[in-house]
Every structure is written in structure tokens, then in C-alpha cells.
Residue frames as a rotation matrix with the C-alpha (Angstrom) as fourth column:
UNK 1
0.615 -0.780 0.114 -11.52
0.531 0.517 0.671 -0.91
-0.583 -0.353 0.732 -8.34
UNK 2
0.070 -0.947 0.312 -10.20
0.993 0.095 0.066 0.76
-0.092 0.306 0.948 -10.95
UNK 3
0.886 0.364 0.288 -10.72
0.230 -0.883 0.409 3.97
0.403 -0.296 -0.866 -9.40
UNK 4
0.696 -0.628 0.348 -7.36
-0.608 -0.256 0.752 3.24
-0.383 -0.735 -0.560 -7.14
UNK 5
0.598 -0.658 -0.458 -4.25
-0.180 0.447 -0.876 2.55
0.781 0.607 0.149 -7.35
UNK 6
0.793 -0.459 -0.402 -1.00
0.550 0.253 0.796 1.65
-0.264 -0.852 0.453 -5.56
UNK 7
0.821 -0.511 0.257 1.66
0.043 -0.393 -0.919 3.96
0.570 0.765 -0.300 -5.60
UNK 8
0.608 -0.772 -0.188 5.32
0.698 0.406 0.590 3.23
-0.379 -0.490 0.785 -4.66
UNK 9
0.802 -0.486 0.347 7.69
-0.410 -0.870 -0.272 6.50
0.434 0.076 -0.898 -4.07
UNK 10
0.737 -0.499 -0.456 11.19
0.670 0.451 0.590 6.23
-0.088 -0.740 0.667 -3.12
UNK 11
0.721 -0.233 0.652 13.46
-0.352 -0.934 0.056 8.90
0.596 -0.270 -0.756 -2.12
UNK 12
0.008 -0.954 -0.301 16.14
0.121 0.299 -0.946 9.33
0.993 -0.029 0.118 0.16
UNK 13
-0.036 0.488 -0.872 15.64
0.748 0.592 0.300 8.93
0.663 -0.642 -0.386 3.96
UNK 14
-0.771 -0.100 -0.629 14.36
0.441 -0.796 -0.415 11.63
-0.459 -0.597 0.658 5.68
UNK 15
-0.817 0.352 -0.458 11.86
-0.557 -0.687 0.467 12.68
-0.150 0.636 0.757 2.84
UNK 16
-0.692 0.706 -0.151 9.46
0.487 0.611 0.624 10.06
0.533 0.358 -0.767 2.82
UNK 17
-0.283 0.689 -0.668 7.28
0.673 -0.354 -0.650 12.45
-0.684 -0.633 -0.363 5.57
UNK 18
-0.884 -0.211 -0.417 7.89
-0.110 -0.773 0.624 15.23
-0.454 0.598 0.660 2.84
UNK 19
-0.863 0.340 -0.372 6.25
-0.328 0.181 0.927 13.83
0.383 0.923 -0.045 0.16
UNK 20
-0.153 0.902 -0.404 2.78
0.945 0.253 0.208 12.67
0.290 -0.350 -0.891 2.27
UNK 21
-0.117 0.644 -0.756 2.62
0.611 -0.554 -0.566 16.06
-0.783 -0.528 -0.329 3.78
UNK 22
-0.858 0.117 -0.500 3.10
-0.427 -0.703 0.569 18.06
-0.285 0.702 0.653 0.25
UNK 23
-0.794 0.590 -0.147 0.07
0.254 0.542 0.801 15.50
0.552 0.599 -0.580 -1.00
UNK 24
-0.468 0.623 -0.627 -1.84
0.869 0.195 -0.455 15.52
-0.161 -0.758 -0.633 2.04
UNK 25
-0.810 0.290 -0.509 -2.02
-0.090 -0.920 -0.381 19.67
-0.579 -0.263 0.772 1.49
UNK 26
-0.149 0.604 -0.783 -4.89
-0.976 0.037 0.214 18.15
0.158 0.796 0.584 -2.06
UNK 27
-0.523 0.026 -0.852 -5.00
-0.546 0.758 0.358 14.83
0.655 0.652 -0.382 -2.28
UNK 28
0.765 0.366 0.530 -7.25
-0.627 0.609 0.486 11.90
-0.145 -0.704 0.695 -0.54
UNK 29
0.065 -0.553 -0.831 -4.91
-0.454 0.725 -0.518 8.97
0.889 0.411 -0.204 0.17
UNK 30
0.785 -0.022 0.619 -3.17
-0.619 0.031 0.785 6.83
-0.037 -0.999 0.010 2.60
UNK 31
0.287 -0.931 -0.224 0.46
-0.399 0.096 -0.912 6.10
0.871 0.351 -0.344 2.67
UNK 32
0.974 -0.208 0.091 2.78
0.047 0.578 0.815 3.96
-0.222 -0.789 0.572 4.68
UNK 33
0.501 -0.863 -0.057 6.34
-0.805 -0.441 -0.396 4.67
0.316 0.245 -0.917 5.23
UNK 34
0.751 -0.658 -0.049 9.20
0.659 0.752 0.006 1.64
0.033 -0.037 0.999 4.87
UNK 35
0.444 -0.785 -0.432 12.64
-0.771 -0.580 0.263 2.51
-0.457 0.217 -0.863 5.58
UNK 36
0.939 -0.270 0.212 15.21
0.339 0.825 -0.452 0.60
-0.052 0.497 0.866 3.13
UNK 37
-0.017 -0.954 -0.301 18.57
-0.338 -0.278 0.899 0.66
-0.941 0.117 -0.317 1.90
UNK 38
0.973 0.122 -0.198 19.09
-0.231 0.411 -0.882 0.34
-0.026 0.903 0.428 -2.46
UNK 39
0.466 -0.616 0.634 21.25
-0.031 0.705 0.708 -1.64
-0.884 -0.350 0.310 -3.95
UNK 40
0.972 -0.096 0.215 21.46
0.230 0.189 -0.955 -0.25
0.051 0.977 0.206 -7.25
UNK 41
0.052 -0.992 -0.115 25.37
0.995 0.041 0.095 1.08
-0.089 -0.119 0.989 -8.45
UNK 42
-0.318 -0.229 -0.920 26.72
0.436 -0.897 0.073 4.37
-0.842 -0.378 0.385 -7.93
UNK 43
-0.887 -0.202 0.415 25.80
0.429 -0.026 0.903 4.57
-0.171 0.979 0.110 -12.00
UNK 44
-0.440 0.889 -0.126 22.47
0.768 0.445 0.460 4.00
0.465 0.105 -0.879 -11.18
UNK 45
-0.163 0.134 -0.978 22.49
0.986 -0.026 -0.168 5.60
-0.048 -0.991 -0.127 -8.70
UNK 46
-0.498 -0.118 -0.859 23.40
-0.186 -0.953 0.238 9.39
-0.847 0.279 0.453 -10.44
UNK 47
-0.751 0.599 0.279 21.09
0.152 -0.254 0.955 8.55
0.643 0.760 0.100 -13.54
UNK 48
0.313 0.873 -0.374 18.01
0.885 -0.126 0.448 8.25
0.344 -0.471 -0.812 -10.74
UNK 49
-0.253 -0.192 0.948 19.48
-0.055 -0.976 -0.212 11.55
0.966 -0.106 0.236 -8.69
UNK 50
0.645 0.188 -0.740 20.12
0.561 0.542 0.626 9.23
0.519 -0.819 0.244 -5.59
UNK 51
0.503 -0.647 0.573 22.18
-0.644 -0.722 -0.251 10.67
0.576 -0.243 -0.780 -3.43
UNK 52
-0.356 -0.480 0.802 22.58
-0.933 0.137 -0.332 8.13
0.049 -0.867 -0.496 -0.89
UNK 53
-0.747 0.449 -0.491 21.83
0.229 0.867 0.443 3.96
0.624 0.218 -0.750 -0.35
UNK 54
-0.746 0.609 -0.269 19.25
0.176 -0.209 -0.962 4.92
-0.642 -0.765 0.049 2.85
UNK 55
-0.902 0.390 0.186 16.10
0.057 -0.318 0.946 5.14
0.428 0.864 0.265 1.19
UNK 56
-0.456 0.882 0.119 12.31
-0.425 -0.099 -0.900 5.98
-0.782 -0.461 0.420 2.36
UNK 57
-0.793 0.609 0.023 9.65
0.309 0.369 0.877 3.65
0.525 0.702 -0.481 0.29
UNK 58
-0.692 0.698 0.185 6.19
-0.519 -0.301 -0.800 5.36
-0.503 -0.650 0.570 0.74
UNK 59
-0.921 0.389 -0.026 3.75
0.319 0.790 0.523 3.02
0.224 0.473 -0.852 -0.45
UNK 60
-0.919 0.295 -0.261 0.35
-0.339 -0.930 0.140 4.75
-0.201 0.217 0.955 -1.24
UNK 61
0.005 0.919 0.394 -3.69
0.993 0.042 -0.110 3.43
-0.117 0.392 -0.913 -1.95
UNK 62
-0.655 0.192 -0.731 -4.31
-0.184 -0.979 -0.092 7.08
-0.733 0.074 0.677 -4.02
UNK 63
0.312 0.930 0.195 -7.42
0.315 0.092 -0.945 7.64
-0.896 0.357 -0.264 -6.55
UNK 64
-0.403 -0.768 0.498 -6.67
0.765 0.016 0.644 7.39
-0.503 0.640 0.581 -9.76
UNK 65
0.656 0.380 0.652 -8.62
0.641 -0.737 -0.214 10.63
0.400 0.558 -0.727 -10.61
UNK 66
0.856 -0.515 -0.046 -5.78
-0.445 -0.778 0.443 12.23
-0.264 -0.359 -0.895 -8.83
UNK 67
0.841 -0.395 0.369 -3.02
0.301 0.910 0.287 10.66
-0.449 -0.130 0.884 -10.21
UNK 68
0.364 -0.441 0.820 -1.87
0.749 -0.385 -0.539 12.43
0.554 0.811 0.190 -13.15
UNK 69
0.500 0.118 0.858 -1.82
-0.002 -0.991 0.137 15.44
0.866 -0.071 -0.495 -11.53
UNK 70
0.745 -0.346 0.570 -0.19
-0.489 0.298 0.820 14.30
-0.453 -0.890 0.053 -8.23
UNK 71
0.569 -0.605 0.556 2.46
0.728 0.686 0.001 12.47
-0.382 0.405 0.831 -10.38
UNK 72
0.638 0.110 0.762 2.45
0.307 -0.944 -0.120 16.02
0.706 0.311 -0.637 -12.24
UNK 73
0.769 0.212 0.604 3.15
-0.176 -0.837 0.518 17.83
0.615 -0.504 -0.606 -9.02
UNK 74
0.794 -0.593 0.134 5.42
0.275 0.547 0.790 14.93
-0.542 -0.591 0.598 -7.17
UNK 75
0.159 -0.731 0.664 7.94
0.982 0.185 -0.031 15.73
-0.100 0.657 0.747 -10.37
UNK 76
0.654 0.025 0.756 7.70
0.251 -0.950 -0.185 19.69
0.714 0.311 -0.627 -10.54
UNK 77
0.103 -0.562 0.821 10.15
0.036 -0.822 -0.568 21.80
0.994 0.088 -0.064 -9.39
UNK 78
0.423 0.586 0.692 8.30
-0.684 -0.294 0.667 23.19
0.594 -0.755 0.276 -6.30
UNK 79
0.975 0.092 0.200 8.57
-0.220 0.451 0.865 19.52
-0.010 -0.887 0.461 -4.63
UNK 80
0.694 -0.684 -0.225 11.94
0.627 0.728 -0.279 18.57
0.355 0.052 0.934 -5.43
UNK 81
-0.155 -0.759 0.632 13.43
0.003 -0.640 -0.768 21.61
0.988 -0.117 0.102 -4.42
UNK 82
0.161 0.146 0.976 11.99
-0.974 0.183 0.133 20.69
-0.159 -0.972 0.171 -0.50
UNK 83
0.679 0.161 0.717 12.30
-0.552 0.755 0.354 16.70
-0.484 -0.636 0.601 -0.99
UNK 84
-0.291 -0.911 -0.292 15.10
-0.851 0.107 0.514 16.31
-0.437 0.398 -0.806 -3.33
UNK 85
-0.410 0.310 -0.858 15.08
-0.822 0.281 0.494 13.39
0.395 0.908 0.140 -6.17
UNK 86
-0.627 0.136 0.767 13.78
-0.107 0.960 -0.258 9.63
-0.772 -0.244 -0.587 -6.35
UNK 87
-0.948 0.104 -0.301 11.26
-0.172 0.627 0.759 7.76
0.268 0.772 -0.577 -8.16
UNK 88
-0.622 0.596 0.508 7.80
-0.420 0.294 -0.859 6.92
-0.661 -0.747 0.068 -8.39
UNK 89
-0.628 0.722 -0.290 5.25
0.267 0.550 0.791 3.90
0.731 0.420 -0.538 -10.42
UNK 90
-0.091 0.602 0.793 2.39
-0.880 0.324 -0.347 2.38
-0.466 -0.730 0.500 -9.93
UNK 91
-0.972 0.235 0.028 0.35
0.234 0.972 -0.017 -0.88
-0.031 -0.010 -0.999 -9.38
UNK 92
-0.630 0.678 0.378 -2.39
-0.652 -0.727 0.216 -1.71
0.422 -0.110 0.900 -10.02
UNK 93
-0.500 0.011 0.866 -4.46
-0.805 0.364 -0.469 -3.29
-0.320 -0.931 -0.173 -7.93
UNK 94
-0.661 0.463 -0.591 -6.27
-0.386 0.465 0.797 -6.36
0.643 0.755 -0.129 -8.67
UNK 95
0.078 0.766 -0.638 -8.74
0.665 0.437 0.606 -6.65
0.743 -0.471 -0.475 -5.31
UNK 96
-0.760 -0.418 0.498 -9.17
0.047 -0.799 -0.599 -4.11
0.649 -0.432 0.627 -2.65
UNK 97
-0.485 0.729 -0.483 -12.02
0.666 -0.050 -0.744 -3.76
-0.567 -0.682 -0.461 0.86
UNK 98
0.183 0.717 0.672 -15.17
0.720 -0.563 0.405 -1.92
0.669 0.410 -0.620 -0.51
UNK 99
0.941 0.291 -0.170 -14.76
0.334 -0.877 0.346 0.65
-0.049 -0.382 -0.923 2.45
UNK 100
-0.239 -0.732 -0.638 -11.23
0.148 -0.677 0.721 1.69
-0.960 0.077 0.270 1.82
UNK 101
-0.607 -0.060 0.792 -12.09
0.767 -0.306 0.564 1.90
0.209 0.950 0.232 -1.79
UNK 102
0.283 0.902 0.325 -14.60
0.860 -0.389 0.329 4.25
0.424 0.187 -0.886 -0.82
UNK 103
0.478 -0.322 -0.817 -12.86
0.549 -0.617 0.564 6.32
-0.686 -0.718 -0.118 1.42
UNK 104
-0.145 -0.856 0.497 -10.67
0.628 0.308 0.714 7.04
-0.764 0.416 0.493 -1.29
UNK 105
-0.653 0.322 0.685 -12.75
0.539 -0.437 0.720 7.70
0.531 0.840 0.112 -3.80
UNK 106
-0.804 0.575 -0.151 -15.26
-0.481 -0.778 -0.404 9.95
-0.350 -0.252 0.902 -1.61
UNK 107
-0.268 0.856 -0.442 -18.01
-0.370 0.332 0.868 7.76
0.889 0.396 0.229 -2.34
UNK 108
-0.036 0.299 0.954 -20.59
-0.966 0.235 -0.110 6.91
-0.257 -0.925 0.280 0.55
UNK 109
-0.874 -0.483 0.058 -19.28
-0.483 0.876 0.007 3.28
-0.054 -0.022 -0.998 2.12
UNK 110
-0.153 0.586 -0.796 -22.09
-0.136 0.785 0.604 0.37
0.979 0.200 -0.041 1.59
UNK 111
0.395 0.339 0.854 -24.15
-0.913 0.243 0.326 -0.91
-0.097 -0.909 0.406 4.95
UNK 112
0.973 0.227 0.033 -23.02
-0.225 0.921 0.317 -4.53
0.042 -0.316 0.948 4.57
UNK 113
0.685 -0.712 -0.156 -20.01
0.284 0.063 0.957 -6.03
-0.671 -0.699 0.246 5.43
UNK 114
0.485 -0.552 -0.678 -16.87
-0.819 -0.559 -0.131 -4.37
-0.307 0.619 -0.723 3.68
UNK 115
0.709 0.009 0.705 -16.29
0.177 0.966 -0.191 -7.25
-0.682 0.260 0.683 0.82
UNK 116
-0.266 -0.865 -0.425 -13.43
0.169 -0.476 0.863 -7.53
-0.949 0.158 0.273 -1.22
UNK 117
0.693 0.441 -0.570 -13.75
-0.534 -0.218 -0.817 -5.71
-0.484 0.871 0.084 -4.82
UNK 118
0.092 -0.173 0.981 -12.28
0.395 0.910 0.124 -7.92
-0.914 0.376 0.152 -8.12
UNK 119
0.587 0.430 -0.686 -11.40
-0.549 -0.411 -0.728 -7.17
-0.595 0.804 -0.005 -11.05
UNK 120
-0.036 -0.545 -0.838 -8.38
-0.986 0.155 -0.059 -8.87
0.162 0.824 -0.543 -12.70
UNK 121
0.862 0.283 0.421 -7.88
-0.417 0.868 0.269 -12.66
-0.289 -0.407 0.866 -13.47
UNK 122
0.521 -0.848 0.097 -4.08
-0.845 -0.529 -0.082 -12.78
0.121 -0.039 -0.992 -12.87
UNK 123
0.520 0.148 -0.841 -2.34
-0.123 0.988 0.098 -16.21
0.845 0.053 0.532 -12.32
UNK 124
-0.265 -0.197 -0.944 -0.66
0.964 -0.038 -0.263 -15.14
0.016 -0.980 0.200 -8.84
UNK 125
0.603 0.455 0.656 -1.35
0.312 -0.891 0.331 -12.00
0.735 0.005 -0.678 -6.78
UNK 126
-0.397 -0.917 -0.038 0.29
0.226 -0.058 -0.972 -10.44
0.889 -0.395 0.230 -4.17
UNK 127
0.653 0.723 -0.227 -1.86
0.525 -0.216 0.823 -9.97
0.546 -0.656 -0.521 -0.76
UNK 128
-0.801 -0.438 0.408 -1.07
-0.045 -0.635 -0.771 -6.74
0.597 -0.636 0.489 1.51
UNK 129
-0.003 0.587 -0.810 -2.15
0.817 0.468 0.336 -6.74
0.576 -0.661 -0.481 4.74
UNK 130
-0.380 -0.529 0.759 -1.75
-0.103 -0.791 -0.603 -3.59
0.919 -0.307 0.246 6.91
UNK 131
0.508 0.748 -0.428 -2.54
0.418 0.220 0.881 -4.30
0.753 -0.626 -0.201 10.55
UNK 132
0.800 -0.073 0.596 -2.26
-0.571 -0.398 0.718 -2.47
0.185 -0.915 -0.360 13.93
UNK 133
-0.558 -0.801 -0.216 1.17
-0.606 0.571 -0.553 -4.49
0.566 -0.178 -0.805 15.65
UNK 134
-0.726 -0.046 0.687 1.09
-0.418 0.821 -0.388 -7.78
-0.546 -0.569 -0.615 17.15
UNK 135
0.246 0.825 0.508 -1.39
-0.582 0.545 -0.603 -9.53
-0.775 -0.148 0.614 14.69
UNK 136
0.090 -0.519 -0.850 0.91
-0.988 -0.151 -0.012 -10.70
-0.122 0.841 -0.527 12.23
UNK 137
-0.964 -0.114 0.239 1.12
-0.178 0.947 -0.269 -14.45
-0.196 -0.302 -0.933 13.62
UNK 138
-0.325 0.924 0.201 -2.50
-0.034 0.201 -0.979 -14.44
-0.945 -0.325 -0.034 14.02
UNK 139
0.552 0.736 -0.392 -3.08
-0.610 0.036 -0.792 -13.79
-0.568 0.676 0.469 10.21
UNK 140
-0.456 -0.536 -0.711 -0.95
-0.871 0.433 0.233 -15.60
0.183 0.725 -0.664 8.76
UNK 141
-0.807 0.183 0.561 -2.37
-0.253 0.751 -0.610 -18.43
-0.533 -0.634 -0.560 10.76
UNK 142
0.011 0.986 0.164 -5.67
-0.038 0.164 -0.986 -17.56
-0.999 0.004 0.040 9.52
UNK 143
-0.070 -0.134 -0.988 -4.38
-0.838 -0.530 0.132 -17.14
-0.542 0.837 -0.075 6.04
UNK 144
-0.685 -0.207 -0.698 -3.23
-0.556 0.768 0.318 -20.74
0.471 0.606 -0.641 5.74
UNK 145
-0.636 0.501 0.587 -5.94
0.015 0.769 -0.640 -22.24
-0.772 -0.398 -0.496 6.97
UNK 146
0.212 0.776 -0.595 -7.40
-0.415 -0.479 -0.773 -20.40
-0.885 0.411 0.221 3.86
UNK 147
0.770 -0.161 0.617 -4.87
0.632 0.323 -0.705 -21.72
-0.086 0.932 0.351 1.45
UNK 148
0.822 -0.516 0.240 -1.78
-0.538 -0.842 0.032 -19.80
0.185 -0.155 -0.970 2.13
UNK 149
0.594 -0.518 -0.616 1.47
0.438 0.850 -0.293 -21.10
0.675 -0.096 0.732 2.25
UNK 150
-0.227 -0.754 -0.617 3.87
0.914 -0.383 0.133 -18.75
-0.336 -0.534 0.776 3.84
UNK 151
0.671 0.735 0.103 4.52
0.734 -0.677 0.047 -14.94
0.104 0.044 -0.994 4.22
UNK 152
-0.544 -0.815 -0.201 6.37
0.762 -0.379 -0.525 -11.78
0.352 -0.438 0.827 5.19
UNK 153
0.862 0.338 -0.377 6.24
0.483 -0.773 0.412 -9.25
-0.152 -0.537 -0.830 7.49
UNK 154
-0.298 -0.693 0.656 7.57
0.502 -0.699 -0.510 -5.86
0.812 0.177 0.556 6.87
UNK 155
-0.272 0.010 -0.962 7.44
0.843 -0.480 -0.244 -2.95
-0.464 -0.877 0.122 9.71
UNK 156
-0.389 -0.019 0.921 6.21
0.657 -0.706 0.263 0.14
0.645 0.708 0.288 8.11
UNK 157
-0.596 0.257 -0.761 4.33
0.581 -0.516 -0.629 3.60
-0.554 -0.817 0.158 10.06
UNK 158
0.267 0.852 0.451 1.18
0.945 -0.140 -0.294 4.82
-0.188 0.505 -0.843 8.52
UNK 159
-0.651 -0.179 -0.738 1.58
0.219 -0.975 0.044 8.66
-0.727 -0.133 0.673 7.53
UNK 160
-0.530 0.699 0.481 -1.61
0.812 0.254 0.525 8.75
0.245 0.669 -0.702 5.47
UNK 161
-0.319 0.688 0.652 -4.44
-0.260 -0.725 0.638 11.76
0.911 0.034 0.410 4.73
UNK 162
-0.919 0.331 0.217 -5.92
-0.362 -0.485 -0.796 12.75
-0.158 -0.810 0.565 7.86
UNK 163
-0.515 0.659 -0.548 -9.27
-0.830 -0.222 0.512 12.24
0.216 0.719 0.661 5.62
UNK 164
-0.050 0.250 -0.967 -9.10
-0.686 0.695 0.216 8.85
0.726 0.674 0.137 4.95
UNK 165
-0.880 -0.372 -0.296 -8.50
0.189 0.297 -0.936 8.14
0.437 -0.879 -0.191 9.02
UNK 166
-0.856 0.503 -0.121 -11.45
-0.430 -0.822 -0.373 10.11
-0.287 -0.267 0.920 9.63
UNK 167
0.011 0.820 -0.572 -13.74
-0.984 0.110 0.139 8.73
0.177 0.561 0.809 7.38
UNK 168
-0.213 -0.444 -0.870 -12.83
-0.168 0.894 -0.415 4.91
0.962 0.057 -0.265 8.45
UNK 169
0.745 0.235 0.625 -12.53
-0.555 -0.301 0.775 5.71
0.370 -0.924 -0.094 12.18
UNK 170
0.716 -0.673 -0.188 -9.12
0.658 0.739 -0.140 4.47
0.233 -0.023 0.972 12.11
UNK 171
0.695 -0.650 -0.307 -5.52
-0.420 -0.715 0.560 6.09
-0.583 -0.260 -0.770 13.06
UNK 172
0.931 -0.268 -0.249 -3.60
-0.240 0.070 -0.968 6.30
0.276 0.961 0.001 10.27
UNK 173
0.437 -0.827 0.355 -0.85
-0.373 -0.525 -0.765 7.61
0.819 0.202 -0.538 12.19
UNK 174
0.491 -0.079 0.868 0.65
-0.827 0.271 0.493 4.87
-0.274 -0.959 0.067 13.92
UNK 175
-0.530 -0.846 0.061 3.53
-0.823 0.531 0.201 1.98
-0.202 0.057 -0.978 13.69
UNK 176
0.457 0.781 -0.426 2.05
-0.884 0.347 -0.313 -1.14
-0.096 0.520 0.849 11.03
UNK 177
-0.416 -0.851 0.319 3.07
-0.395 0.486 0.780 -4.39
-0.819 0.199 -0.538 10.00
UNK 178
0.299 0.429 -0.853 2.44
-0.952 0.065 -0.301 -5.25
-0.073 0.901 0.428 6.27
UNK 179
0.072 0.023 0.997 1.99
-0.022 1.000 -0.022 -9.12
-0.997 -0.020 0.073 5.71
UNK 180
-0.254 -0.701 -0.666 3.21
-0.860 -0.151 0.487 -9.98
-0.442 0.697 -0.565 2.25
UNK 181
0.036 0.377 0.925 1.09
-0.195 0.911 -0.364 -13.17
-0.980 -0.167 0.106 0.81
UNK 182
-0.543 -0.068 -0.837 2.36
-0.829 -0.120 0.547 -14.29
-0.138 0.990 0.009 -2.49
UNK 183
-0.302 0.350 0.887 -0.38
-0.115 0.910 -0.399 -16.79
-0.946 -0.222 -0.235 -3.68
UNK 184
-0.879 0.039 0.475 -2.14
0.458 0.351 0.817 -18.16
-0.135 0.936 -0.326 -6.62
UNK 185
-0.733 0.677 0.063 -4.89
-0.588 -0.677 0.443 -15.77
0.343 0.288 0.894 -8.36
UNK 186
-0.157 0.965 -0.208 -7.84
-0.212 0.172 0.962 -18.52
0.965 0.195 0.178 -7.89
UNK 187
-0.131 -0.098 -0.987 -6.96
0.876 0.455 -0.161 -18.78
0.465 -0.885 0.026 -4.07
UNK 188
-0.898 -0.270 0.347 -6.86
0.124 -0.913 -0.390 -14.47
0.422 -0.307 0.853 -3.34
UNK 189
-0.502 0.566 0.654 -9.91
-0.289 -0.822 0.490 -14.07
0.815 0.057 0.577 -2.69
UNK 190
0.757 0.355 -0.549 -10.77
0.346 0.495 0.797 -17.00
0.554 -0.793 0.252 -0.11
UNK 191
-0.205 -0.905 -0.372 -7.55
0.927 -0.058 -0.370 -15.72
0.313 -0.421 0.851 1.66
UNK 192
-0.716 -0.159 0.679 -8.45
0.157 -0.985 -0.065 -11.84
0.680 0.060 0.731 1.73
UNK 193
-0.156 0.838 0.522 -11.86
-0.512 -0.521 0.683 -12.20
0.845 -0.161 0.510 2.89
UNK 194
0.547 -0.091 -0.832 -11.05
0.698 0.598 0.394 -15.03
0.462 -0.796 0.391 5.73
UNK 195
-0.702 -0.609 0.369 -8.42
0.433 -0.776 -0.459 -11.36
0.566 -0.162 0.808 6.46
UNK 196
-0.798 0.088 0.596 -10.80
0.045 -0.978 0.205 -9.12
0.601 0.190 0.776 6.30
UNK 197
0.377 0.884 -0.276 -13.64
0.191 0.218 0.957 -11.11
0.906 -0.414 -0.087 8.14
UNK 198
0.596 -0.062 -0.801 -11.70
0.792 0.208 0.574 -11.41
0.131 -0.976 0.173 11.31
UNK 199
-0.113 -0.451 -0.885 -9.16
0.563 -0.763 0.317 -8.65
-0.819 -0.463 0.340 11.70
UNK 200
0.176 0.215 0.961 -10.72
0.650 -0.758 0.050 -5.86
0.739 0.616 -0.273 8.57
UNK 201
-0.434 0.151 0.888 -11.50
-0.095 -0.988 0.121 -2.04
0.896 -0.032 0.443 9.22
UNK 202
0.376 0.733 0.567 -14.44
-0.583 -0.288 0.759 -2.76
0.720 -0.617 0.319 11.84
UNK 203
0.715 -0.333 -0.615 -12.17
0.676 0.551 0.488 -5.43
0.176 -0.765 0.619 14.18
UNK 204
0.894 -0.313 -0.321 -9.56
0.204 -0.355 0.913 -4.87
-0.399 -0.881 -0.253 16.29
UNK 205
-0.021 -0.960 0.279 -6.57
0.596 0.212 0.774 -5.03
-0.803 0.183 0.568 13.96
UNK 206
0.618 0.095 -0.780 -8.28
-0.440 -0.781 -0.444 -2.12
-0.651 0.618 -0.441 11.85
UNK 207
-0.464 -0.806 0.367 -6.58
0.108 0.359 0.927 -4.34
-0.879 0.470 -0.079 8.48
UNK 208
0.346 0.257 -0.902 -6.90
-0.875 -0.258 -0.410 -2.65
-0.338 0.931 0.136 5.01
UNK 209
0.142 -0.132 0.981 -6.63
0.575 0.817 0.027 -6.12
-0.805 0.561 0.192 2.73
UNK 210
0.131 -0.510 -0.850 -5.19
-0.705 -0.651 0.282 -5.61
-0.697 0.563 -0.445 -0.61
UNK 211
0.349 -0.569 0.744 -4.08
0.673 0.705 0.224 -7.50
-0.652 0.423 0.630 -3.74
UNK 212
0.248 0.137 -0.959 -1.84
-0.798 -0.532 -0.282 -6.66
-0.549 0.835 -0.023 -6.67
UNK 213
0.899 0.433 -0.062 -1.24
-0.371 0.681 -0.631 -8.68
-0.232 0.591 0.773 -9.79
UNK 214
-0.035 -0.993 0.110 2.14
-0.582 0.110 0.805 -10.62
-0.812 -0.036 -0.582 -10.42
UNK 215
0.463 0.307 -0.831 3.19
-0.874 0.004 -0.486 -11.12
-0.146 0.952 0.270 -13.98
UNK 216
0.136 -0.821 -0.554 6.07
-0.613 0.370 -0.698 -13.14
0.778 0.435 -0.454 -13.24
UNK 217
0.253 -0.724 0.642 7.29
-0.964 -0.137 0.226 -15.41
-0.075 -0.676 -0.733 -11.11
UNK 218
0.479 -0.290 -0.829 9.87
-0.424 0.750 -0.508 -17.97
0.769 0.594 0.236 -10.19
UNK 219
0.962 -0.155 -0.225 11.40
0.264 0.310 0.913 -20.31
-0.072 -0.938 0.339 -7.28
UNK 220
0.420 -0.908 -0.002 14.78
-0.640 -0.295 -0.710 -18.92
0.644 0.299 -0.704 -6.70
UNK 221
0.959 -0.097 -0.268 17.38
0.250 0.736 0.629 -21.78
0.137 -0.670 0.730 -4.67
């Protein structure tokens, strides 16, 4: 698990293809492209070297043995002079499918089913879903029958390593919908794997399952 990470790029719209295909030319990964609009102020805006509110969020599973260096390379010169400025963190992750972790990391996947991997013992988590369209309803369903309360869906379009499509037998490169499950930490894992049993990698809804850790949170009214 801690082999991968999550990384979150944002940029100004139009560039969010950039920045997967300058990675893609080294890196293993798989990325998913959100379009947004920020909301910081125009202040903000010229300390970050925004240009514009439109914004691309690419939203990354990348090995952290490539990180530095791909963080390195995302900041140098070279890329910014073809994808102009923005930002980029990470998350880390705090549960993840054994065969996307493998892809990732180039490590041959396990014969048995593809279980989630553990590591932190967070008091909420965030669950990502990524599934093919039209199965959003369906997991959520199955989510709370797990112990889920509620969700979001986001629209997003894979633009991920070629590699990591390949090695899966999945198409990266196609229109997603990320499910959003904020839940308690001792509840993630009966939730993920009730995911991953019915619509994972090997079903029809090809769904990469996910968690990350949330330090904070509060009911806003």
C-alpha cells in the first residue's frame, strides 16, 4: 500500500490531457480527468500562476517510487513551458484493490480474488469508486446495504497509462463516474469489498475501489 499514492494536479482547462501524456512518455499510472471551476481570489489566484477560474483536476493512483521525480519533472521548466502553471499534492491512500496496486507497482497480480489492501487506522475515510457509466445507483445501493449512508457522483474521463489498461484488461480511456463515500474508518472496509466483490476489475463495471484518510471532519447546516 504504501507503494502508491494519490495524486491531485490542477491546472487550467485544456491542460489536464498535457500533463498525462508528458507522464505517460515514463511513468506507470492511471489518471482521471475532472473538469472544475476555482474559487480562490484573483490574489490567489496570481500567487498560484492561475490564469483563469476553468480548471482541469487530474486525479492520479501513481507509484510512489516515481514520485519524486515525476513531481521533479511536473515542476521543471520543460513542462510548464507546454502546460502552463497549477498545482499538485498528494494523498495518501489508506486501502486500495490488490490488482490495481499491482499494476502499478509492476509486481505480478495474486491468483485469488483482488482483496482490498489496509494499512491506516483513520477515524473516517473517503471511498473512491471509479466505474464504467450507469452503475452509480447500483453501488451506492450496494454500499448501504454495507453500512453507507449517502454519496456523490462526480463525471470524470479516464486518460491513464496505456500500461496499466493493458495489464488489467481494462480501457482506461473512456467516460467514468467516481462515487464519493465519506464513511467511518471501522466500516471502509465492509463497504469496499461488498464494491469490489460485485462490480471490481474482473465484473462488468471494471471498478478500481479506493480509500483515503480524512483528518477532519464536520456537519456543515
Amino acid at each position: 500500500m504504501n507503494n502508491v499514492k494519490a495524486l491531485i494536479t490542477i491546472v487550467n482547462r485544456g491542460n489536464g490531457e498535457r500533463i498525462s501524456a508528458f507522464v505517460n512518455r515514463k511513468y506507470n499510472q492511471a489518471s482521471f480527468l475532472i473538469m472544475g471551476k476555482g474559487t480562490a481570489s484573483s490574489d490567489i489566484m496570481d500567487i498560484l500562476g492561475m490564469d483563469t477560474p476553468d480548471k482541469d483536476l487530474v486525479f492520479s493512483l501513481v507509484s510512489s517510487h516515481d514520485l519524486l521525480s515525476m513531481l521533479s519533472e511536473l515542476s521543471g521548466k520543460k513542462f510548464m513551458k507546454s502546460a502552463g502553471a497549477g498545482i499538485a499534492f498528494t494523498i495518501s491512500l489508506s486501502a486500495l484493490g490488490s490488482l490495481m496496486h499491482a499494476a502499478l507497482t509492476q509486481k505480478a497480480p495474486e491468483e485469488q480474488e483482488d482483496n482490498m489492501e489496509n494499512t491506516t487506522k483513520d477515524n473516517f475515510s473517503l471511498i473512491t469508486a471509479i466505474t464504467d457509466p450507469g452503475y452509480s445507483d447500483k453501488v451506492m445501493e450496494l454500499a448501504r446495504g454495507a453500512g453507507a449512508r449517502g454519496g456523490t457522483v462526480i463525471n470524470a474521463r479516464g486518460i491513464g497509462h496505456d500500461g496499466a489498461g493493458t495489464f488489467l484488461g481494462i480501457n482506461i480511456q473512456e467516460e467514468k463516474e467516481l462515487i464519493l463515500i465519506l464513511t467511518p474508518a471501522a466500516q471502509r472496509l465492509e463497504i469496499m469489498n461488498a464494491i469490489n466483490e460485485s462490480f471490481g476489475l474482473r465484473k462488468d463495471a471494471k471498478a478500481i475501489v479506493l480509500s483515503m484518510p480524512v483528518e477532519d471532519m464536520i456537519p456543515v447546516s
